[in-house]
N, C-alpha and C positions, 0 to 999 in steps of 0.2 A: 558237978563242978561249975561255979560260977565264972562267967569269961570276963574279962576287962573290959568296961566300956571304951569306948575310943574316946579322945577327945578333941573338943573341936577345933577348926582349922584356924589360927589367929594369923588376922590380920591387919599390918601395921601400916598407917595412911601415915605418908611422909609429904608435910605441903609447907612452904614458907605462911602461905595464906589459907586460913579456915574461918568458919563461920565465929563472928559475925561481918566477915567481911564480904563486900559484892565479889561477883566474877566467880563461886566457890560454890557453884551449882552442884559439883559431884563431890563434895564433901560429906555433911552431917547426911543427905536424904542417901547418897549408897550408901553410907558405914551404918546406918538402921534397915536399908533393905536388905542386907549382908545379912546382919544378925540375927533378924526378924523371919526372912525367908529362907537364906540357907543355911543360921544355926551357929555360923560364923561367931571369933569374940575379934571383938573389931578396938583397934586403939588408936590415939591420935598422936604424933606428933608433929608440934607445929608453932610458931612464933606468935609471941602476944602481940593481940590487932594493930596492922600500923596500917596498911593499903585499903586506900590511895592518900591518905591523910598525910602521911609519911610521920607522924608523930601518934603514940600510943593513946588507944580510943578510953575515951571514957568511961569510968568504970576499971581501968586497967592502969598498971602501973610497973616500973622495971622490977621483977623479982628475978634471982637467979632460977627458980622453976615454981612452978605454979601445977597445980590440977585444976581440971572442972569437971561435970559432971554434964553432956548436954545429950537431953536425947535418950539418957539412957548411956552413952558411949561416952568412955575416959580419954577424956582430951587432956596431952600433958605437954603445957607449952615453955619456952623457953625465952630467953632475951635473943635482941638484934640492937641495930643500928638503924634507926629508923629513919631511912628518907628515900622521898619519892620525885626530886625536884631535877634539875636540870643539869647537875655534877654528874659526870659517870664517875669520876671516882668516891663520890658519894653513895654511890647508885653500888658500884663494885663490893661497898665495904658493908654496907646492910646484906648483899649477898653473901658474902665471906663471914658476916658477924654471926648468920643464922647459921652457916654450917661448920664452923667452930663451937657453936653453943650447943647444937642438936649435937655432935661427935662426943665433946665433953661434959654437958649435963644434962641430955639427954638420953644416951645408949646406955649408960651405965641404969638408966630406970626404967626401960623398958621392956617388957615380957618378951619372953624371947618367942617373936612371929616364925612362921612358916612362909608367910609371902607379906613383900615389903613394896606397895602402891604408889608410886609418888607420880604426882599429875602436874607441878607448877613448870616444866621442865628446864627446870633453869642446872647447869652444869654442877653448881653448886652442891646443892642439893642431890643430885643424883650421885656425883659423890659421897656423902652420907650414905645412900641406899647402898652404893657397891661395898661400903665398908662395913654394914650390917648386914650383908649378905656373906659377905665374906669372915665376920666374926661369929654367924651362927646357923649358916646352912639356908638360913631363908633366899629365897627365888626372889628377884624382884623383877616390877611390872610396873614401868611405863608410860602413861597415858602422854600422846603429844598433839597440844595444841597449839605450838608456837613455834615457827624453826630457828633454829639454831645454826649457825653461828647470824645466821640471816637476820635475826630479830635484833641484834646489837650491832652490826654493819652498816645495813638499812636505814637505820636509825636516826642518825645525823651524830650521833655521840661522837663518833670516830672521825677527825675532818681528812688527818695525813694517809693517802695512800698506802703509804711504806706500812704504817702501823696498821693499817686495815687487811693487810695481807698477810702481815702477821698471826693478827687476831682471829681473822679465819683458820689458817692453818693449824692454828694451837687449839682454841675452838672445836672444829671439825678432826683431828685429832681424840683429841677430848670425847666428844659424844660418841665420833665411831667406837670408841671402846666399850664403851659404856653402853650402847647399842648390841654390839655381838655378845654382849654379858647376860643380857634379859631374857627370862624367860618367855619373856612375850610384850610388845607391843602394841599398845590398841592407838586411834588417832580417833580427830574429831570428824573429820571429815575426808 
């Protein structure tokens, strides 16, 4: 009797930012050391190139979805709001635009993973993961290199008190949940 081979473990990198963007060190070179070394299928999703430019890189243009092929590895990106300028609510709505885009025309194309990656840790975002975890059994995981609610209070974006205590607590609300949900947590340092 012949037995079933297993198959392999897919996994879905969830980032605002991917190559060819800077700052996106653990993007394209893990999702090929995945593949390459442990057998992994690795897939991308992720917003067409704006950072830090805060306008869409050359070569690239607003399409409702796109593929590319980089690496070897299917990267399938999506629109945003692109800006990286000195408006927080400019700044808010490139965030909201990418996780409205990735919910709506992205989940719907995506291979259904087993573990869902997302590294840029912006709340947003991780919103997406928790809802593709919660639509298909996938684990998600993490990476944080920036804190939260700290990296937009700190910031100088937020000038009124009243409102900065707010934002923390919705914030840090926010991520704690999102936090006890993961299967795991890795940090930079």
């Amino acid at each position: 009797m012949k037995e079933k081979a297993e198959r392999p473990v897919r996994v879905l990198f969830l980032t605002i930012t991917f190559q060819p963007e800077p700052g996106t060190m653990h993007g394209l070179p893990l999702a090929t050391w995945l593949r390459d070394r442990r057998g992994y299928e690795v897939e991308v999703l992720t917003a067409i190139p704006w950072y830090p430019l805060g306008r869409f890189y050359p070569g690239y243009r607003f399409r409702w979805f796109q593929r590319e092929v980089m690496d070897g590895v299917n990267v399938m990106r999506v629109p945003l709001y692109p800006s990286h300028d000195t408006s927080a609510a400019r700044r808010i709505w490139t965030y909201v635009s990418f996780m409205l885009a990735a919910i709506f025309l992205g989940i719907p194309r995506i291979r259904r993973p087993d573990v869902v990656y997302y590294f840029d840790n912006l709340p947003t975002t991780g919103a997406v993961a928790w809802l593709i975890g919660k639509l298909t059994g996938a684990r998600t995981v993490q990476h944080i290199a920036d804190l939260w609610p700290d990296t937009v209070t700190e910031s100088g974006f937020v000038r009124s008190p009243r409102l900065k205590r707010w934002m923390e607590g919705v914030l840090n609300g926010w991520i704690n949940f999102l936090y006890r949900r993961h299967a795991l947590i890795t940090v930079l340092s």
